[in-house]
Steps between C-alpha positions, in 0.01 A plus 500: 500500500701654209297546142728254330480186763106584519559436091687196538287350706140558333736368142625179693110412617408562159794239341391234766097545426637429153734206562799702458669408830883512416428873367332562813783368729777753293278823557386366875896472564554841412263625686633344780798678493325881443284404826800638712397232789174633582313209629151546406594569093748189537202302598302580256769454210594107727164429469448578120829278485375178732181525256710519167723175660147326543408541109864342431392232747837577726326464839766488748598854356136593481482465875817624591402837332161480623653500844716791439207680400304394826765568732574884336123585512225247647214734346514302179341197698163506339630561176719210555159320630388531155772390298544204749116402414606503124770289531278236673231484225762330332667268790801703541714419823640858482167612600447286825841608594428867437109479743764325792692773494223730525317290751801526740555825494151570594545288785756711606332786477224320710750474802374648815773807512431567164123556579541664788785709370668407805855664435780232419699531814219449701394178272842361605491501899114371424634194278811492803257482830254253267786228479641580820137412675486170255802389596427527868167304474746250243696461839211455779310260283882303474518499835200394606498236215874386676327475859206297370811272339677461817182429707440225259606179413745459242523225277810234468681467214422169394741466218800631687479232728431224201824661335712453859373201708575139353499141585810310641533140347683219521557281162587193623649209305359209692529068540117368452396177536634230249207567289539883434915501527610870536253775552534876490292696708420855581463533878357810615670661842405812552521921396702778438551845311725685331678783671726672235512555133743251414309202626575448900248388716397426847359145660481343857854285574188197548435542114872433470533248760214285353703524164832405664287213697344356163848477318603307773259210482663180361216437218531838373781498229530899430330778612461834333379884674253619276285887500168505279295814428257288323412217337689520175872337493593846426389651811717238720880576585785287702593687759831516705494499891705846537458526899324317825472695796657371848306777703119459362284230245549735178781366190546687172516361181586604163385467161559599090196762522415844475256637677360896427356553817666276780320485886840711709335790648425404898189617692417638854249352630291482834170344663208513274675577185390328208711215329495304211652089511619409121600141429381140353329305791470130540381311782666373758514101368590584159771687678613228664477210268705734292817416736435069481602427118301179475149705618542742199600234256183319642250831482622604159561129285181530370523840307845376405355178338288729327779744404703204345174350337487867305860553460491815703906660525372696807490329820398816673111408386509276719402790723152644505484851357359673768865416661657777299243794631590712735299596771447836722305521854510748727453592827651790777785444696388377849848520681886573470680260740899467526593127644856413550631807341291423181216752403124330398198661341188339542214483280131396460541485131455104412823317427649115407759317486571592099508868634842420662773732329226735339488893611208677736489810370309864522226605253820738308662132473752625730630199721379409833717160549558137411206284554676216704237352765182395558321420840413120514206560722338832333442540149473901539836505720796571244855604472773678269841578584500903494714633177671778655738241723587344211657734285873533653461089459492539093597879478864331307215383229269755476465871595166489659300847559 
């Protein structure tokens, strides 16, 4: 260090002991410059210059110099130990900031190929084979985690099949008895779900037939096609009948509805997989009466007497609310049988009549088939069209995967 920078410096610690901190920045900048870039005098003269900065209460450059002076010679670390304990006697942020910066650096200097003086290059390939042999163990512990997935059961996805399968209804506009006049009536006929995005969806041609066979009773005045997703008006929409098959029991039908996640991919299955039947059972008489006009006006007057007697708008609750859950059972799939050119899967899972029209599909919600018939005699003997037959039936409709 040259005479006259050794001078500055000893004059600028002497201007900030006495308060005279602007002074002390004007010499500390000169000496600065007659340092010539050697590090360790630079430090010293940054570090007279982060503590003058502190007196004016400037912080930010306090620290900045203070890091200079650290990063040109790290020696000055207990010296800056003790200036940091100063500052915190009186609450001074600068001088937490300044003990984290030594605290870290420390650390570093704690590393095991610093200790060791284990040369740099060496360090590397270490650091290189350690995350080379975590990532492998990363990888068998994935693995075996995927394998334990696989060997397990997985679980459906309840609210895709809420979101896709709904209830196919009649409102009819019927001729009561002389005491009631006209009625209107929701009459419940069966299941379906939605296929595409933009609101197609698939049935049995029986759903369809048992609405074109209700229109044409003589006491029924009109007849509308309805879809519900729930109870609310706002979950029901009139639907159009877009197609009926001539080759198998499936129709499509079409509503104003978007759905995010429609039921189109098609599944291979075989004996003993495991399936899922979606849809909105009823029994078998409710099933029928639903068909004779004057048996539903007869099973249902009473909650409409009570519906008028409250001035209720919507005749739908005349329905019991459990009507508008949808249910899920499963079971595997016992047998794949083609009859008459048509292709069957069989099931064990438990299905009724209200099934009709609603989807059997696999635990990925991938579709199975069309759940179409039931065995009169056996209550664990069941039926869906298979899917994959179907699609060159609606393929003009909807691009099915």
């Amino acid at each position: 260090m040259s005479e006259k920078t050794e001078i500055l410096l000893k004059q600028s610690q002497s201007h900030i002991s006495a308060g005279n901190n602007d002074q002390a920045l004007g010499l500390l900048k000169t000496a600065e410059k007659l340092a010539g870039g050697e590090p360790q005098i630079l430090a010293k003269v940054y570090f007279q210059m982060a503590k003058a900065y502190a007196a004016l209460s400037k912080d930010k450059f306090a620290l900045d110099y203070f890091n200079k002076s650290f990063r040109l010679d790290p020696k000055i670390a207990n010296e800056a130990t003790l200036w940091a304990n100063e500052l915190g006697k009186s609450s001074r942020s600068l001088g937490k900031q300044i003990k984290m910066k030594l605290r870290s650096v420390i650390q570093e200097k704690s590393e095991p190929s610093k200790i060791l003086n284990i040369p740099k290059q060496l360090s590397t390939w270490l650091l290189i084979f350690c995350c080379i042999t975590i990532l492998g163990l990363l990888a068998v512990i994935l693995v075996l985690r995927t394998n334990d997935s696989n060997n397990s059961p997985s679980k459906l996805d309840v609210e895709k099949i809420k979101n896709n399968v709904g209830q196919v209804f009649i409102l009819a506009r019927c001729m009561g008895s002389e005491n009631y006049g006209i009625i209107t009536l929701p009459i419940f006929i069966g299941s379906c779900f939605a296929v595409s995005e933009d609101g197609y969806l698939l049935t049995n041609r029986h759903v369809t037939d048992a609405c074109r066979e209700i229109k044409s009773k003589p006491d029924v005045l009109s007849a509308t096609l309805l879809v519900g997703f729930g109870k609310n008006p706002a979950d029901r929409y009139e639907a159009q009948i877009v197609h009926e098959s001539p080759n198998f029991d499936a129709s499509m039908l079409k509503i104003d509805k978007y759905f995010k996640r429609p039921l189109c991919i098609s599944a291979d299955v075989d004996m003993g997989d495991q399936v899922f039947v979606c849809g909105f059972p009823k029994s078998s008489r409710d099933m029928a009466i639903s068909l004779d006009i004057n048996n539903v006006i007869e099973k249902y007057i009473a909650s409409l007497d009570q519906l008028r007697r409250e001035g209720q708008t919507d005749i739908f609750d005349v329905l019991p609310d459990t009507i508008f859950d949808v249910t899920v059972t499963t079971g595997i799939v016992s047998s794949i049988r083609d009859i008459d050119q048509v292709t069957w899967i069989q099931t064990d899972a438990a299905m009724h009549p209200g099934n009709s029209g609603g989807p059997t599909v696999t635990v990925d919600c991938q579709l199975v088939g069309i759940n179409t018939i039931k065995h009169k005699n056996n209550d664990t003997t069941n039926y869906c069209l298979s899917f994959d037959q179907l699609k060159n039936e609606f393929i003009h409709w909807v691009k099915f995967k």
